[in-house]
N, C-alpha and C positions, 0 to 999 in steps of 0.2 A: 838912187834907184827909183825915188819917187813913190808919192803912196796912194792907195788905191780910193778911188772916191768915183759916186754919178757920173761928176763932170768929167773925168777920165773915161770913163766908159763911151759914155757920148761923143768925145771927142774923135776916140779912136772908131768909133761905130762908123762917125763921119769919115772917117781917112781910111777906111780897109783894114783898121788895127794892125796899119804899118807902125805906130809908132810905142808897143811896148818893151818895153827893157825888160833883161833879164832878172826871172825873179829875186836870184841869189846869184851873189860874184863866186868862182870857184876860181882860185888865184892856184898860181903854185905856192909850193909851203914854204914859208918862211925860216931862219936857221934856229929860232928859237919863240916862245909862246910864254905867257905867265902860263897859260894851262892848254893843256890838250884833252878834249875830250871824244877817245875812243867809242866809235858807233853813231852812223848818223840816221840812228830811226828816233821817233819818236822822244824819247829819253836823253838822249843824247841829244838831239837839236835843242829839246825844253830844256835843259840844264844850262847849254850856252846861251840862250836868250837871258834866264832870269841870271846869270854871269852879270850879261853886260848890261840890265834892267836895274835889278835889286842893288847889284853891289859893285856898281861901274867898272868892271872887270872886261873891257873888250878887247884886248892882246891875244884872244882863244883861238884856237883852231877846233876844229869836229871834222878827225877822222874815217871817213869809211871807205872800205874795200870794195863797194860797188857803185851804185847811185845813194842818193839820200834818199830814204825810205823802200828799201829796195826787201827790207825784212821784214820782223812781224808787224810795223805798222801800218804797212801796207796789205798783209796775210790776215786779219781778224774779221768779227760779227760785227763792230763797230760800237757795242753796247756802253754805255755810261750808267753807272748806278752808285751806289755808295749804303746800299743796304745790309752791314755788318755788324754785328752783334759785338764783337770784342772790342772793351773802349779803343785801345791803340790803333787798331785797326778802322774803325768806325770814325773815328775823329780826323784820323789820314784820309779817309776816301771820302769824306764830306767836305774838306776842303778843297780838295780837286772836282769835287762838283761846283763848290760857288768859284774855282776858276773857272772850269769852263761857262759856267754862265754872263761868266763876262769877257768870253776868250777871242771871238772875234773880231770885238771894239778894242784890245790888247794886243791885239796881233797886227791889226787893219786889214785883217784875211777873213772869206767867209768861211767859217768851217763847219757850214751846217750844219750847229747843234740842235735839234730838235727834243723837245723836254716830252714826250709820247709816252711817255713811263715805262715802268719795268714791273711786269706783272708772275708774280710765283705762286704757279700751282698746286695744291692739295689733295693729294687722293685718298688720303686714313684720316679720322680725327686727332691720332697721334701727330703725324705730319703738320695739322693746323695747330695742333696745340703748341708745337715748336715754334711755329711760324708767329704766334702770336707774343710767346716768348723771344723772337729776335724782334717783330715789332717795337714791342717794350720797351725794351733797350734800346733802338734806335729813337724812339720820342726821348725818350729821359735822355740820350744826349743831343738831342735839338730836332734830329735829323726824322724827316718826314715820313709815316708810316701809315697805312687801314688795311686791315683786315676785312676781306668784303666775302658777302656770300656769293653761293651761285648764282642765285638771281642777277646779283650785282654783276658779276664775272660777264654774265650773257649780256648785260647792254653795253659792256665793256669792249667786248671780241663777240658779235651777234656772230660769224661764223664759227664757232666752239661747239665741240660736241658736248651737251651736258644732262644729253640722256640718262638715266639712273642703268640701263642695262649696256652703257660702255666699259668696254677690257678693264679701264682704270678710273671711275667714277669721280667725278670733282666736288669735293666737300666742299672749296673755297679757296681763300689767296691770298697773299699778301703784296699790297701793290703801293708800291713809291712813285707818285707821279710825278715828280721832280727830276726822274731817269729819263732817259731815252737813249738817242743813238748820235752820233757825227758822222763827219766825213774822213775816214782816214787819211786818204792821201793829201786832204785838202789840212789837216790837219799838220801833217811831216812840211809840208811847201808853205804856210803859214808862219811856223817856228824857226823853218831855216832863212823865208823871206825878213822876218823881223830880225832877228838875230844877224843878220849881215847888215841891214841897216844902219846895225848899232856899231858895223867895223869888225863882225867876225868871222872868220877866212872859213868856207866850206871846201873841207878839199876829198874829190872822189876820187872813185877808181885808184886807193892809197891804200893797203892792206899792212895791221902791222906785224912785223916778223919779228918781232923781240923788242925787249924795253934796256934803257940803257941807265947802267947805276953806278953813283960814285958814292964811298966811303958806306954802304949799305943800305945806299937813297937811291928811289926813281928817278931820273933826270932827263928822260926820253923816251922815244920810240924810236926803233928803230922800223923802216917802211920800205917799200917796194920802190918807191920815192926819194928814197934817202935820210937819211938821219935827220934826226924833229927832238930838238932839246924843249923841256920847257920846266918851271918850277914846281909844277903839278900837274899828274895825270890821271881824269879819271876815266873808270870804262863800264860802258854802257852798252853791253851786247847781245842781251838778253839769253837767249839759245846757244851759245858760241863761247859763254862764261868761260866755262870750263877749261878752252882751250887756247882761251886767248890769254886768263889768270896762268895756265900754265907754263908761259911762255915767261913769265914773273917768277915761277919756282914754285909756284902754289897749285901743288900736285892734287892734293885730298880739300876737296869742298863740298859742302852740301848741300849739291845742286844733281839734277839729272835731268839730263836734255830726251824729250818725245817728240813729236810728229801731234801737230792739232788741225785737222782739217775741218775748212768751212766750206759753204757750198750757195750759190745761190743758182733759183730756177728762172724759166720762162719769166718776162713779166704776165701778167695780170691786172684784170684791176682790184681796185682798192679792196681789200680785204681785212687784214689786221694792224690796226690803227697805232698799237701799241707794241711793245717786246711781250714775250710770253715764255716762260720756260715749263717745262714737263717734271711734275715732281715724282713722279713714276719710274722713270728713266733721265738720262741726260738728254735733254733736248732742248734749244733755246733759238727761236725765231722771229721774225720783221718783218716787215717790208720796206723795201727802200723806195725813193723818189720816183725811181723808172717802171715800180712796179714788182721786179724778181722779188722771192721770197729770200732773207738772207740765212742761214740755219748753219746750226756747228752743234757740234756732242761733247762726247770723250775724247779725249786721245788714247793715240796707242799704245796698248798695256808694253809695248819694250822702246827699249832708249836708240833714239836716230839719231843724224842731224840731215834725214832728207827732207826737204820742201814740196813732197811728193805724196798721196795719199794712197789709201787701199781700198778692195771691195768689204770685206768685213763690217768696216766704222759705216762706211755708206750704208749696208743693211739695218745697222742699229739705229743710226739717227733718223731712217726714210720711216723708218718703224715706229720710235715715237711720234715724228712727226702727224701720222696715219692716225694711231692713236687717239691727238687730240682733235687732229684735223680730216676729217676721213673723207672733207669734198675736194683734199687735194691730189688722191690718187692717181687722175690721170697726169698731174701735170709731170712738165720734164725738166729735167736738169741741165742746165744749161752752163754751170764750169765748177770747180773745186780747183781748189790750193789747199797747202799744209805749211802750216808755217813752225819754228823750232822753239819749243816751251821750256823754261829754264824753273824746272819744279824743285822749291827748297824741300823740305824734311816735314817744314809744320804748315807748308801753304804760305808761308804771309814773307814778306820783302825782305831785302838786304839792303840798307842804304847808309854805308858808316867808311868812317877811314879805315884803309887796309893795314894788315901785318906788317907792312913795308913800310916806311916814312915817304911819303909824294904820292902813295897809291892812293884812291877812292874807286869805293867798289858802289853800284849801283845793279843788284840782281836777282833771283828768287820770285819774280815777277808769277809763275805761274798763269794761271789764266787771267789772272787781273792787271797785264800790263795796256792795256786799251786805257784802260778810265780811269787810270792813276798816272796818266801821262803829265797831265798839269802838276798837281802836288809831286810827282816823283823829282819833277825837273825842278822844281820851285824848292824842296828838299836837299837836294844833293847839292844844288850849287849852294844855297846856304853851307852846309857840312866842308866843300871844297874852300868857300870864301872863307868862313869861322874857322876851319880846324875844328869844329864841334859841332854837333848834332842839332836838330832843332827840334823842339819841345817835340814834334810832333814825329820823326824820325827816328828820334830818342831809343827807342823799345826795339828798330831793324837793327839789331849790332850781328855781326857775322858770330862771337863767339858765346851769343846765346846759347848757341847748339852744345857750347861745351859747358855752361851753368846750369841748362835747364828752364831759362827764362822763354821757353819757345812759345806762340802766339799759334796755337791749333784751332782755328776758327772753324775748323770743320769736327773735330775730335775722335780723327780716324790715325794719330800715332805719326811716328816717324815714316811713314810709306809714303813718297815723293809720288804714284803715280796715281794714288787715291784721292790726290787734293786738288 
């Protein structure tokens, strides 16, 4: 399929870009696979790449029921960060940061990672006092942190309100500038382009309607396409968990699917350099390449699975936004999506083998499935190749929830729609 280089560019600039091949082969499906991995978003494409990368595993298929990337990794803010305070967690999401910083030259895809940082705002001295305390704990485990004042904040984001008689005052922040943002969908066509390189079958427009079991093992899917044996399968569905594990017999999970809508405006010009979030409210905002501002909030306090948003959330987020930004008033909004959030119990991942023998579950993702897309994928296919967890997946086991070991990074309890 050939790999992407200057000289390719140039050449095809010269010829009318008659001559590029498809990024990814989408074959029909073969009778059988060593592994089939359910979901071709993000998650699912990284898991078959590092399959046939890490541990020469290329016999895979990655099933999906529409296009590849047609879900949440094409539906987000685009955000990359890894500033978490809970070791398990913290150590997971800083290794999916030094992938992405080497994930373009890994893929031979641009994925426009841009390291702009990720900047969190303060409006109590409690608030910064936290924030200094999750600082802490992110230096002491390696990972990059400063605590800056106002002052600092304003040469940071010079459009920032940081009047002393704004609604929500800004004490200060806590800013990783090793964060930033990517390109989503350049991201999903990246993973899927490498990963096929490497001989692994992308098959769309394939839905699957049941899994197929002998002597009390997974041994397939059953598809819209026809029956797909393979010796392991894992699924990667993010929003859809729920109903696709169902289809396994695995009724009660502890997962619940919401609605997260993101929004971007007008372009503009150049305004905020960096990510910013609202510690006030839920608000976290950009700017991308083109100029539009990118912004997303809460999700919806009840459980969906529409890809569709409301007026409600739009009120809350245009309101933070105001907030911190009050010269963005007139501007307009130019499109929203919602894509479908797969919120565990404590906030923090699933990525271990399932109850069933042949199952691997990959879930729980919450808002954090954007920039745990390297490590989740680099994770799970480990878990799939080993049969065993890797040091750093170790702590995501599905029956945490029945010991107790759960990872509350946030410390707001068992409430899937607080995290």
């Amino acid at each position: 399929m050939g790999r992407y280089s200057v000289f390719s560019i140039i050449k095809n600039g010269l010829t009318g870009n008659q001559g590029w091949t498809a990024t990814w082969r989408s074959p029909a499906p073969k009778p059988s696979y060593d592994v089939i991995i359910v979901g071709g978003g993000g998650h699912g494409l990284a898991t078959a790449h590092y399959l046939a990368k890490e541990h020469g595993i290329t016999n895979v298929a990655v099933v999906e029921k529409g296009w590849l990337g047609s879900g949440n990794i094409g539906r987000n803010t685009t955000i990359v960060r890894s500033n978490y305070m809970l070791p398990a967690n913290a150590h997971f999401y800083e290794w999916s940061m030094k992938l992405w910083e080497g994930l373009s030259q890994d893929l031979n895809y641009n994925v426009m990672f841009s390291q702009r940082g990720v900047l969190n705002l303060a409006h109590t001295p409690g608030q910064l006092d936290a924030y200094a305390r999750r600082g802490n704990s992110m230096r002491v485990a390696g990972i990059d942190a400063e605590l800056l004042s106002p002052e600092e904040i304003g040469k940071l984001a010079p459009g920032i309100d940081l009047s002393p008689n704004a609604r929500f005052p800004i004490v200060g922040g806590l800013f990783q500038p090793r964060g930033g943002t990517a390109r989503h969908d350049a991201v999903a066509w990246g993973y899927a382009h490498a990963a096929s390189e490497r001989g692994v079958d992308m098959i769309e427009n394939c839905e699957v309607t049941g899994f197929l079991f002998e002597e009390g093992r997974v041994v397939g899917v059953q598809t819209t396409r026809g029956e797909i044996r393979a010796k392991k399968v894992g699924v990667a569905v993010a929003g859809n968990t729920s109903t696709v594990l169902r289809l396994a017999g695995l009724d009660k999970l502890p997962i619940e699917s919401h609605v997260l809508q993101a929004f971007v405006s007008e372009p503009l010009k150049p305004l905020i350099d960096t990510v910013i979030t609202f510690g006030a409210g839920h608000l976290y905002i950009s700017q991308s390449d083109k100029g539009g501002l990118v912004f997303g909030g809460d999700i919806d306090g009840y459980n969906s699975y529409a890809q569709r948003g409301n007026l409600p959330v739009i009120e809350d987020v245009v309101t933070g936004g105001l907030a911190v930004f009050p010269n963005l008033a007139r501007l307009r909004l130019l499109r929203m999506w919602g894509g479908i959030m797969d919120m565990s119990m404590d906030g923090s991942p699933i990525i271990c083998k399932g109850p069933i023998e042949g199952l691997y579950i990959n879930a729980g993702w919450c808002y954090g499935g954007f920039k745990a897309t390297p490590a989740s994928g680099w994770c799970f296919a480990h878990t799939i190749a080993k049969d065993a967890p890797h040091k750093l997946n170790e702590a995501f086991t599905l029956d945490r929830f029945c010991k107790g070991y759960v990872l509350d990074e946030k410390g707001v309890g068992p409430t899937a729609r607080l995290h």
